[in-house]
ChimeraX commands (.cxc) that place a marker at each C-alpha (Angstrom):
marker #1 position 0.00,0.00,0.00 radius 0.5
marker #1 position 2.75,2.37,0.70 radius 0.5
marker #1 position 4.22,1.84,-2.40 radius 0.5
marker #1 position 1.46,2.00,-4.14 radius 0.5
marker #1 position 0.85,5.84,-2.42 radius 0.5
marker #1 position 4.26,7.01,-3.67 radius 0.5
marker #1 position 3.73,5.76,-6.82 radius 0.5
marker #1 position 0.55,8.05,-7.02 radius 0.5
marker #1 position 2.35,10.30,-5.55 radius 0.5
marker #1 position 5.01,11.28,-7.98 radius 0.5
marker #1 position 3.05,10.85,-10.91 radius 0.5
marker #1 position 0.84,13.32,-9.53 radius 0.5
marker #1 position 3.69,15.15,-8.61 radius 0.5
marker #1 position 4.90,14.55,-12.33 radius 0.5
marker #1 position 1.58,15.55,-14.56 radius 0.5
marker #1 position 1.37,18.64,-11.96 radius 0.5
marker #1 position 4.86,19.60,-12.75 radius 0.5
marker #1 position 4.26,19.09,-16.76 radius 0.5
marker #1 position 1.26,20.88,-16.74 radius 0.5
marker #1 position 2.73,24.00,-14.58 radius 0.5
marker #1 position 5.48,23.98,-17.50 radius 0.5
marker #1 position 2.75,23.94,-20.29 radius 0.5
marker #1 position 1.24,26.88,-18.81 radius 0.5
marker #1 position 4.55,28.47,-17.80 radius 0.5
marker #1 position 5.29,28.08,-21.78 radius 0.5
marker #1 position 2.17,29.33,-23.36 radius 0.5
marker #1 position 2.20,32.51,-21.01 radius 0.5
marker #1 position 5.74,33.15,-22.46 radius 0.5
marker #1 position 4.26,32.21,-25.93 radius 0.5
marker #1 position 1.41,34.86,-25.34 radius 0.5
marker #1 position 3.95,37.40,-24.14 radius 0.5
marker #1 position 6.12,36.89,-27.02 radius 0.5
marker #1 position 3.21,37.15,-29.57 radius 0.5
marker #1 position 2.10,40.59,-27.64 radius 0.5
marker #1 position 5.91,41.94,-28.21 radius 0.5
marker #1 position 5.27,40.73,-31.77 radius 0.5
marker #1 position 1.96,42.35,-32.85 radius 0.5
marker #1 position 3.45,45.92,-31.04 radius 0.5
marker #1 position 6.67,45.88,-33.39 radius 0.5
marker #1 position 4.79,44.58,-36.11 radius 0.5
marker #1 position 2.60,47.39,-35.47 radius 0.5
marker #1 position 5.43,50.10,-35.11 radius 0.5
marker #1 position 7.14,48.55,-38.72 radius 0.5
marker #1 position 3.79,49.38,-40.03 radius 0.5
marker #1 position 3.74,52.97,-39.04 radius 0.5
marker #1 position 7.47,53.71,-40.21 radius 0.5
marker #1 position 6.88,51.93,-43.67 radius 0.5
marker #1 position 3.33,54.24,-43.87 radius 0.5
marker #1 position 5.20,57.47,-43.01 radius 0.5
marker #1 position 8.65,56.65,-45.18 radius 0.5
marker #1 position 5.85,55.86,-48.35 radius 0.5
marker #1 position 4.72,59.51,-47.47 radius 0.5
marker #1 position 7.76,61.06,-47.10 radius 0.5
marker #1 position 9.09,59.30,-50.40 radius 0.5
marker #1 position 5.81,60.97,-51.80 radius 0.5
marker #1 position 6.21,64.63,-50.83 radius 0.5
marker #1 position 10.18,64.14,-51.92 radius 0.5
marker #1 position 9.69,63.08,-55.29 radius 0.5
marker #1 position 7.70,66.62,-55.70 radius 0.5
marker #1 position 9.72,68.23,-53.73 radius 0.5
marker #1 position 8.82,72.13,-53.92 radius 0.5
marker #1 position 8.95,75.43,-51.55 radius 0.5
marker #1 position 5.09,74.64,-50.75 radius 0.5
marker #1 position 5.38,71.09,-49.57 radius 0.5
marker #1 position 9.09,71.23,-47.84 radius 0.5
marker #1 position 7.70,72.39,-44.40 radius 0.5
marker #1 position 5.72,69.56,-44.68 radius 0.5
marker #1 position 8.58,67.23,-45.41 radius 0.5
marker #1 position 11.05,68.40,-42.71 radius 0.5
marker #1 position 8.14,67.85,-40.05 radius 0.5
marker #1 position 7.37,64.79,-41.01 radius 0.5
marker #1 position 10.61,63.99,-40.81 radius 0.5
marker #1 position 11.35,64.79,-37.57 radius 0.5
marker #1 position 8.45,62.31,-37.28 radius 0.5
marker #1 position 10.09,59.65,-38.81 radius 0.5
marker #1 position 12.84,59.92,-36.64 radius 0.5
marker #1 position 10.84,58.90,-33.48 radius 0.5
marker #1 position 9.58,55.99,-35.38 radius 0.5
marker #1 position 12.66,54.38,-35.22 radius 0.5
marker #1 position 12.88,54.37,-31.39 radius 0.5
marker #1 position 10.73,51.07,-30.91 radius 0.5
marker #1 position 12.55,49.47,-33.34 radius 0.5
marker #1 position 16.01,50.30,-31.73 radius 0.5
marker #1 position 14.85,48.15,-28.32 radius 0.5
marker #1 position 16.91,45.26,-26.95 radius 0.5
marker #1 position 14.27,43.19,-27.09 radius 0.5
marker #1 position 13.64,43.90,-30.70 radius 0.5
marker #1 position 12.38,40.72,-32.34 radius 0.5
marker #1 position 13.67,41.40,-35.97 radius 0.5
marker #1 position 16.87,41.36,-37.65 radius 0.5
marker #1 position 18.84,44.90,-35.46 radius 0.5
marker #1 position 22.10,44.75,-37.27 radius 0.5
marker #1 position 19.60,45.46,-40.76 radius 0.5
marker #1 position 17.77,47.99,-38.55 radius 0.5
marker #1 position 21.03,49.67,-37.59 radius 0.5
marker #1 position 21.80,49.74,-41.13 radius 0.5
marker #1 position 18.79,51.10,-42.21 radius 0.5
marker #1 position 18.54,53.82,-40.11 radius 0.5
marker #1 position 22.05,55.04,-41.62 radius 0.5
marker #1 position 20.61,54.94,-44.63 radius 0.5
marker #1 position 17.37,57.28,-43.12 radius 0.5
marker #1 position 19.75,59.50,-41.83 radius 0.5
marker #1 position 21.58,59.72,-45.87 radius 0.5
marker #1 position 17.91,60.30,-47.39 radius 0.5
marker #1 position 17.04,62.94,-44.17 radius 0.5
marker #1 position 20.17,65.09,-44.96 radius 0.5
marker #1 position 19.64,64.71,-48.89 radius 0.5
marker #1 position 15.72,64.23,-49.67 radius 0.5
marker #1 position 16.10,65.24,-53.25 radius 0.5
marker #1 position 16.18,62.72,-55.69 radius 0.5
marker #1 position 15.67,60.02,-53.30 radius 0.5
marker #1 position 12.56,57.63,-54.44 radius 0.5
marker #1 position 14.95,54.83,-54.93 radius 0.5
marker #1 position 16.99,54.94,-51.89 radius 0.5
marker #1 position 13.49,55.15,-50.06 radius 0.5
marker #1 position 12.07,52.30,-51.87 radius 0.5
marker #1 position 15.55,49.97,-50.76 radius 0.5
marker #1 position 14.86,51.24,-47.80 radius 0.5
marker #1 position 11.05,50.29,-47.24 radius 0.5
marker #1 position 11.68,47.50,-48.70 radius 0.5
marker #1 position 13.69,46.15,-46.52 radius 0.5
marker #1 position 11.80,47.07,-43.62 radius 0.5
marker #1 position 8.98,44.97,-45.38 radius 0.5
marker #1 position 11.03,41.57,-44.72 radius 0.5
marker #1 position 11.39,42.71,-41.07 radius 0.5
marker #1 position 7.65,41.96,-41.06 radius 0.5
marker #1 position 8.45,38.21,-41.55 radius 0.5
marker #1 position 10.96,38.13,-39.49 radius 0.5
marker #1 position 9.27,39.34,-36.47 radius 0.5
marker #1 position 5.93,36.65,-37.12 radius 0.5
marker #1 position 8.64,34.10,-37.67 radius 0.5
marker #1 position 10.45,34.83,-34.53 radius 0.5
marker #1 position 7.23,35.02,-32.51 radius 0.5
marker #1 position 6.07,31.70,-33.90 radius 0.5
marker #1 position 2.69,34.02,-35.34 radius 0.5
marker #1 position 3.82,31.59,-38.48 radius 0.5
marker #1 position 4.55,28.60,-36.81 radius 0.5
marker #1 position 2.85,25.12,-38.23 radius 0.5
marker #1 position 1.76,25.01,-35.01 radius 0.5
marker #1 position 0.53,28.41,-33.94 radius 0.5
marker #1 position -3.33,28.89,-33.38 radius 0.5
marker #1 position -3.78,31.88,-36.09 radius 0.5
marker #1 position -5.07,31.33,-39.34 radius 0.5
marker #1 position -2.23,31.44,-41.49 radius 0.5
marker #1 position -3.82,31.92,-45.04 radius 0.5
marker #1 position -5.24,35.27,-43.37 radius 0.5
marker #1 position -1.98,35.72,-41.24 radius 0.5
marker #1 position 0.04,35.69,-44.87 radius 0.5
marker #1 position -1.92,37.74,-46.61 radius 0.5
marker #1 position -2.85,40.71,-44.12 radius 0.5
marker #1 position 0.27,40.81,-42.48 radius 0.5
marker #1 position 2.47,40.17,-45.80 radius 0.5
marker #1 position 0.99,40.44,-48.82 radius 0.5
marker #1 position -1.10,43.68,-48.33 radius 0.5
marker #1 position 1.60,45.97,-47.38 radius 0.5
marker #1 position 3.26,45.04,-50.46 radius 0.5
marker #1 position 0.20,45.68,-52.12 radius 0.5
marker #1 position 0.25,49.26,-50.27 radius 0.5
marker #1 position 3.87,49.83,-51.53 radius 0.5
marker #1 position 3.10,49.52,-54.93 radius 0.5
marker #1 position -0.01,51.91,-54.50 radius 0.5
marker #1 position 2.58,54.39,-52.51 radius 0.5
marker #1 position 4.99,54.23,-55.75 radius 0.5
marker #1 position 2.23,54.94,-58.35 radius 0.5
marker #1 position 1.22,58.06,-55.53 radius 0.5
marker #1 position 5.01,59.39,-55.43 radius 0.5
marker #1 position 5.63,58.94,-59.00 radius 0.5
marker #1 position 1.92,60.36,-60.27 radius 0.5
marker #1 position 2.51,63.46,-57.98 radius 0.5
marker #1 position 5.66,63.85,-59.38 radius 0.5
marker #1 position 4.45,63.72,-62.63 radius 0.5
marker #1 position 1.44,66.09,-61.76 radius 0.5
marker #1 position 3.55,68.91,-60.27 radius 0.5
marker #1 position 5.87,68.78,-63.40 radius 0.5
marker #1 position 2.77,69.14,-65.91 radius 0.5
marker #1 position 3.99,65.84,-67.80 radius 0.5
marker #1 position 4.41,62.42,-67.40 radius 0.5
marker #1 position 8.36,61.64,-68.73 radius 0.5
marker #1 position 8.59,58.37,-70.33 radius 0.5
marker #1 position 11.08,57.00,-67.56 radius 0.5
marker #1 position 7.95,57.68,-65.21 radius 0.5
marker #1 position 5.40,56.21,-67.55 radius 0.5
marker #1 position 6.98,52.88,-67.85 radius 0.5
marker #1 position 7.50,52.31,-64.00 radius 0.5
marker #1 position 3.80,53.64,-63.76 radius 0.5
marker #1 position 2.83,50.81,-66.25 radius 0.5
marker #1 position 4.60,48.03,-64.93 radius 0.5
marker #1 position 3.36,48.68,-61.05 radius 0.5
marker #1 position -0.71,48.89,-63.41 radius 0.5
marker #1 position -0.19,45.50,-65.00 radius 0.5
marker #1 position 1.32,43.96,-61.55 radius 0.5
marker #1 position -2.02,44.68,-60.09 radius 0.5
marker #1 position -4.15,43.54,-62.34 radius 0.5
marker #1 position -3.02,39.89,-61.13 radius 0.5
marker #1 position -2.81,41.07,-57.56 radius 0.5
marker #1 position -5.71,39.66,-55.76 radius 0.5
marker #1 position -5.22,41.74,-52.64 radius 0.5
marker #1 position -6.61,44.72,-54.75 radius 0.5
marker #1 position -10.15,42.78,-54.48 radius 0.5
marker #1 position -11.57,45.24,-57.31 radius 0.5
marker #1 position -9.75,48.80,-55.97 radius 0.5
marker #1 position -7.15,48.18,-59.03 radius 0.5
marker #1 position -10.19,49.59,-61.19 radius 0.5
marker #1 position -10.24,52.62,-59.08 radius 0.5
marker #1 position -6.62,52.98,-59.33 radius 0.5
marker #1 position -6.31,52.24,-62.40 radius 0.5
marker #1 position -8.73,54.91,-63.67 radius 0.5
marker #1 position -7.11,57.20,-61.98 radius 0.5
marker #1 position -3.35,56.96,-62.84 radius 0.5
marker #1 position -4.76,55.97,-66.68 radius 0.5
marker #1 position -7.03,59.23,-67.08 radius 0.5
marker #1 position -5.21,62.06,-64.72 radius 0.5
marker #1 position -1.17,61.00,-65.30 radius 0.5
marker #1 position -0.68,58.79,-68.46 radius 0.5
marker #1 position -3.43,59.64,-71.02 radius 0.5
marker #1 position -2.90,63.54,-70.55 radius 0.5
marker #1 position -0.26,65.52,-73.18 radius 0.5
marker #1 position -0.50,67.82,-70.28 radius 0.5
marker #1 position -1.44,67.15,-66.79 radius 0.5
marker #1 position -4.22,69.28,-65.11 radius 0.5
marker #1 position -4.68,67.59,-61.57 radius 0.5
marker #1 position -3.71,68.95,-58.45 radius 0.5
marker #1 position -0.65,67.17,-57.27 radius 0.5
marker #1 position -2.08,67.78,-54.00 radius 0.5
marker #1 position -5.58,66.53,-54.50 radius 0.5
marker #1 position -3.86,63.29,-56.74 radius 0.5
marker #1 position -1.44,62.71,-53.59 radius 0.5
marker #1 position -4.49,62.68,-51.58 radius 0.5
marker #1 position -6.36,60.28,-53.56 radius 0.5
marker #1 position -3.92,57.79,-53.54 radius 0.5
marker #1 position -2.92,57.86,-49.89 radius 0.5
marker #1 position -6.68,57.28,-49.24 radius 0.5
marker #1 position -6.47,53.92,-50.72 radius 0.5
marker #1 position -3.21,53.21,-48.93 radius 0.5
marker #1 position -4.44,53.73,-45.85 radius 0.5
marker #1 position -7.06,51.61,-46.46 radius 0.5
marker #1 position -4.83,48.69,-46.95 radius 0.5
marker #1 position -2.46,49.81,-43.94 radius 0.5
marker #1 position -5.73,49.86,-42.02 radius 0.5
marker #1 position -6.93,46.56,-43.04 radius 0.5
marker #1 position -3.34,45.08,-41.45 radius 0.5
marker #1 position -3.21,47.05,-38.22 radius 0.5
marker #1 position -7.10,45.92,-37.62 radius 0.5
marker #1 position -5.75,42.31,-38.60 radius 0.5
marker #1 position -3.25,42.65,-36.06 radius 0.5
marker #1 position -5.57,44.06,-33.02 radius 0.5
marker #1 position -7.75,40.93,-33.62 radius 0.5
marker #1 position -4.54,38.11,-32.90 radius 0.5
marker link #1:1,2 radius 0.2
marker link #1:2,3 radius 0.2
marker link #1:3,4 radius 0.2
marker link #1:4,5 radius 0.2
marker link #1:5,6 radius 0.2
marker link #1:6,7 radius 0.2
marker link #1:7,8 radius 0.2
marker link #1:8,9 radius 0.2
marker link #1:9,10 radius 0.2
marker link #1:10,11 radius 0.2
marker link #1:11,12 radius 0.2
marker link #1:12,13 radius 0.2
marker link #1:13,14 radius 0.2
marker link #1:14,15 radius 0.2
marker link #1:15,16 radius 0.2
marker link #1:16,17 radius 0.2
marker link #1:17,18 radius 0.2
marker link #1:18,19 radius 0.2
marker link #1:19,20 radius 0.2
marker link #1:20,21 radius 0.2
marker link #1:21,22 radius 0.2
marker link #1:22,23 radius 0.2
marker link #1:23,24 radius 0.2
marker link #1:24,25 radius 0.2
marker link #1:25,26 radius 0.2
marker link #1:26,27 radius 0.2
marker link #1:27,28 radius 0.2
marker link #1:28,29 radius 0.2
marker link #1:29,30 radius 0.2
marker link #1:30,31 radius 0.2
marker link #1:31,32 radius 0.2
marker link #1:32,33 radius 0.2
marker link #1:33,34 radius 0.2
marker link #1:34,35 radius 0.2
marker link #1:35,36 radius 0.2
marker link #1:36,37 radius 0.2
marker link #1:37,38 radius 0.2
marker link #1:38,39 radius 0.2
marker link #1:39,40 radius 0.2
marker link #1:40,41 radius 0.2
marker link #1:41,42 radius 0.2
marker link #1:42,43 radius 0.2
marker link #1:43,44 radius 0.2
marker link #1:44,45 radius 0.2
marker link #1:45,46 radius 0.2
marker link #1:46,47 radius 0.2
marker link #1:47,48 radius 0.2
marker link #1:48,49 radius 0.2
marker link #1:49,50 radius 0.2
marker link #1:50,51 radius 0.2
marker link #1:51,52 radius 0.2
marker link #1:52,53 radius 0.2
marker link #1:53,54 radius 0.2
marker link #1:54,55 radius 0.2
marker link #1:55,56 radius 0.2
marker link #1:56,57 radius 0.2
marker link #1:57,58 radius 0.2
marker link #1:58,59 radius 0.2
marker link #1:59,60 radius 0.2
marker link #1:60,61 radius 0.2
marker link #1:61,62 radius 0.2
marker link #1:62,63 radius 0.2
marker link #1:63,64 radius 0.2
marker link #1:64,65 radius 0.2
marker link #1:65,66 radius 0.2
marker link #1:66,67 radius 0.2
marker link #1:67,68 radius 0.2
marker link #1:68,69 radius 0.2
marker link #1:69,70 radius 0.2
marker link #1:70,71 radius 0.2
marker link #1:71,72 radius 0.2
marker link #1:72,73 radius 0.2
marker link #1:73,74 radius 0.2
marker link #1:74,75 radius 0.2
marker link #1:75,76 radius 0.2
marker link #1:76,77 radius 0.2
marker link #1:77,78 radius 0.2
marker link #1:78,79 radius 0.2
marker link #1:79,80 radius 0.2
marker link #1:80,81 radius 0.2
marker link #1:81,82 radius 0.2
marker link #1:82,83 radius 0.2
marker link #1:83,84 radius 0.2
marker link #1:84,85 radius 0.2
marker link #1:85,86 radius 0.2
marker link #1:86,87 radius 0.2
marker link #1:87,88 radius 0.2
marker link #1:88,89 radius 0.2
marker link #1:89,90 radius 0.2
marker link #1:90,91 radius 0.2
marker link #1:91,92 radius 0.2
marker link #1:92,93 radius 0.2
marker link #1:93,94 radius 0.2
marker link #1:94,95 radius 0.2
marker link #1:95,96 radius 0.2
marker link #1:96,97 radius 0.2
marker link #1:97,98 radius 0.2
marker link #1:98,99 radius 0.2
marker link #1:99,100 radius 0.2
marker link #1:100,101 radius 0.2
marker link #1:101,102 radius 0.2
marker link #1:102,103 radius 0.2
marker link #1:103,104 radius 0.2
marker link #1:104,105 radius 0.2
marker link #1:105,106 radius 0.2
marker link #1:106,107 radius 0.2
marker link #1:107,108 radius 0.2
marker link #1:108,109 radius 0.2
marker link #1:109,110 radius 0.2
marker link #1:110,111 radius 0.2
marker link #1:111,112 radius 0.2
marker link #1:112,113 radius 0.2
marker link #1:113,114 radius 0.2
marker link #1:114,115 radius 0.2
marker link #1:115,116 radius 0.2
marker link #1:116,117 radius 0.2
marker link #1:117,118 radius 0.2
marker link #1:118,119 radius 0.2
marker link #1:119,120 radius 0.2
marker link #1:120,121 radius 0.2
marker link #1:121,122 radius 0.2
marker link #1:122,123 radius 0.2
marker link #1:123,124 radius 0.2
marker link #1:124,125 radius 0.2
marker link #1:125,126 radius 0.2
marker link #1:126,127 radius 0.2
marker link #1:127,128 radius 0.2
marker link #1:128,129 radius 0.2
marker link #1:129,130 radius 0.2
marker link #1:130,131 radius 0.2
marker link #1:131,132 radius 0.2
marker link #1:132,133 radius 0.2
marker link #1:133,134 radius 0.2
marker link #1:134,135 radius 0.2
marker link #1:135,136 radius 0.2
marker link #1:136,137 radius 0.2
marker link #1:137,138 radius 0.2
marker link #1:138,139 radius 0.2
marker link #1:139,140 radius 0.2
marker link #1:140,141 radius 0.2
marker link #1:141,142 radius 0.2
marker link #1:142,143 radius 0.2
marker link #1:143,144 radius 0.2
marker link #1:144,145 radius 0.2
marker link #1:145,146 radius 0.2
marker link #1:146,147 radius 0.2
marker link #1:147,148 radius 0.2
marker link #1:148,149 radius 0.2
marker link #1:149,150 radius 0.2
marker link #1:150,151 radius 0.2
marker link #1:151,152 radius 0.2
marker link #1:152,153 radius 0.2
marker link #1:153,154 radius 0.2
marker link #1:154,155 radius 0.2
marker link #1:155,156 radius 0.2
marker link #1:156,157 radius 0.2
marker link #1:157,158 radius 0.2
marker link #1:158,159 radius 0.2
marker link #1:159,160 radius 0.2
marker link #1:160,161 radius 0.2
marker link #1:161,162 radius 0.2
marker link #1:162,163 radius 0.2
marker link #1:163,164 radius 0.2
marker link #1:164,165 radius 0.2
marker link #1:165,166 radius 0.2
marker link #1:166,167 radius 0.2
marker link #1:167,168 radius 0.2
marker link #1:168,169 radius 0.2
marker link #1:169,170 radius 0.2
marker link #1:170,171 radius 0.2
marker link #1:171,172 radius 0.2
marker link #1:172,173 radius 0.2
marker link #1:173,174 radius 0.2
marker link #1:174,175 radius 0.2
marker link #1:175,176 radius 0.2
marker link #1:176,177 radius 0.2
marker link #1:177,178 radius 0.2
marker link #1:178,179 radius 0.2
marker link #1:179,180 radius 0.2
marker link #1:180,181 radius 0.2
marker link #1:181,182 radius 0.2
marker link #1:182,183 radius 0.2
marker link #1:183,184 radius 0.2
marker link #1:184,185 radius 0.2
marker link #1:185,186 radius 0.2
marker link #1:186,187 radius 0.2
marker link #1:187,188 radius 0.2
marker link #1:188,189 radius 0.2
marker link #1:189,190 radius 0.2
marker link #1:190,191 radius 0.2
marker link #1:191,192 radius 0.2
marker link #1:192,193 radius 0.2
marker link #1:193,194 radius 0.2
marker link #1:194,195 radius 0.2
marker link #1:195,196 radius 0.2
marker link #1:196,197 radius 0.2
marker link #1:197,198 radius 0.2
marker link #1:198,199 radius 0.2
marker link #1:199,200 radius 0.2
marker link #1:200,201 radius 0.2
marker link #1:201,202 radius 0.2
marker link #1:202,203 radius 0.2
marker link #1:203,204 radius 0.2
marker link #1:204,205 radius 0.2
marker link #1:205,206 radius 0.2
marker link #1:206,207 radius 0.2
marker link #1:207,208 radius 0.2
marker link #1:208,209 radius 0.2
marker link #1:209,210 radius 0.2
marker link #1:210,211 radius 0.2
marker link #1:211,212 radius 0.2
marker link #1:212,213 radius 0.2
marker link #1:213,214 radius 0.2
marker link #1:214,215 radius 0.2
marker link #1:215,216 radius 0.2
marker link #1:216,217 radius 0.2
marker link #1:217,218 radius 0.2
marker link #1:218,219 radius 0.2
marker link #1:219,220 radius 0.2
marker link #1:220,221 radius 0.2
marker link #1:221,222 radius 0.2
marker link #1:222,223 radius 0.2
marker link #1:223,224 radius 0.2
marker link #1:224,225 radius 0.2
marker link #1:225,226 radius 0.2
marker link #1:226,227 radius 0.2
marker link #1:227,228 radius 0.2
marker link #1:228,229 radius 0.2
marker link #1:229,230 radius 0.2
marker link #1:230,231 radius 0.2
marker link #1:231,232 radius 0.2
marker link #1:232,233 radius 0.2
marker link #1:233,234 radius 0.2
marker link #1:234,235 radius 0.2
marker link #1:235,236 radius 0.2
marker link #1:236,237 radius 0.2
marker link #1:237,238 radius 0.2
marker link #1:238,239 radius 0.2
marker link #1:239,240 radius 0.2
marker link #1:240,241 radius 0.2
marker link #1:241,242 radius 0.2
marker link #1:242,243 radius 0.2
marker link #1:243,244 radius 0.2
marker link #1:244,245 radius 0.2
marker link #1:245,246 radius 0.2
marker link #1:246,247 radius 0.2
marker link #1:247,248 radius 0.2
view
């Protein structure tokens, strides 16, 4: 009998101890998917506000440069969560790409390439944060279809709505589109057209860039009013992720 009570004994003793680790581990699981969604959340908003700075540079003019040096200064406390020792991306690419923030800050003219390499590596950090707090893992509770295409997908989607914005504008203020501009303009068209993130908005976008930017011999829009077209339908998208996000 007494052995028969220790036996019982220490596997009680046993499940208790493997089910205080299971919980131990999925509180650490929850708190690492909580650090997750908040820098996946803060890559969000410094992707959103480089897309609009890249915008307002390509156009770059004595009536919009106020507006470009404060939302620098904006950009610059975006970095901050990023710059965290707990940081759940990739830091030496972070460190790297906040040099190259600092190159574009000092010398915004000229710059919608330098922003692009920039946002678009700041993109993959998105992956590399769900990956690192198993959001992605075959064995996390999320949907992943939905997972993949809110939190990846889209803001690609987004990026190629924020080009045809920074390039249109550009094309707007100028009076013309050049035929460097029209091609890039093209290409970013056609890639929607098979993008099924756009979920019928490419029409709307399409119309747009086709009728104000590439069918005109000379442009009449408001670069303001076309800037502000576009970034309605960005933040849309951006929108769509965050809310996404809220809901894990």
């Amino acid at each position: 009998m007494i052995e028969i009570a220790i036996v019982t004994l220490l596997c009680s003793l046993f499940i208790g101890l493997h089910l205080f680790s299971r919980h131990k581990s999925r509180l650490r699981l929850q708190a690492q998917t909580q650090i997750g969604i908040t820098q996946l959340t803060a890559v969000l908003d410094l992707i959103q506000q480089l897309q609009r700075h890249r915008g307002l540079c390509a156009s770059l003019s004595d009536d919009n440069r106020m507006e470009q040096q404060q939302l620098s200064r904006e950009i610059d406390r975006l970095w901050q969560p990023l710059q965290v020792a707990d940081y759940c991306g990739k830091p030496s690419r972070v460190r790297i790409q906040h040099q190259h923030w600092q190159q574009i800050r000092q010398n915004p003219e000229n710059s919608f390439m330098p922003h692009s390499e920039l946002i678009e590596k700041l993109l993959h950090e998105l992956t590399e944060i769900a990956d690192y707090c198993a959001l992605t893992a075959e064995n996390s509770l999320f949907d992943q279809e939905a997972l993949w295409q809110n939190l990846i997908r889209r803001p690609h989607h987004a990026e190629s709505l924020a080009r045809l914005r920074g390039l249109g504008a550009k094309s707007a203020r100028e009076g013309r589109c050049q035929a460097s501009v029209r091609v890039q303009l093209q290409y970013l068209l056609q890639q929607m057209k098979s993008d099924p993130i756009a979920n019928g908005k490419q029409m709307e976008t399409e119309r747009l860039v086709s009728e104000q930017i590439l069918q005109p011999d000379q442009i009449s829009i408001d670069p303001g009013m076309y800037f502000s077209q576009l970034s309605r339908l960005i933040d849309e998208q951006i929108q769509i992720t965050r809310t996404h996000l809220q809901q894990l």
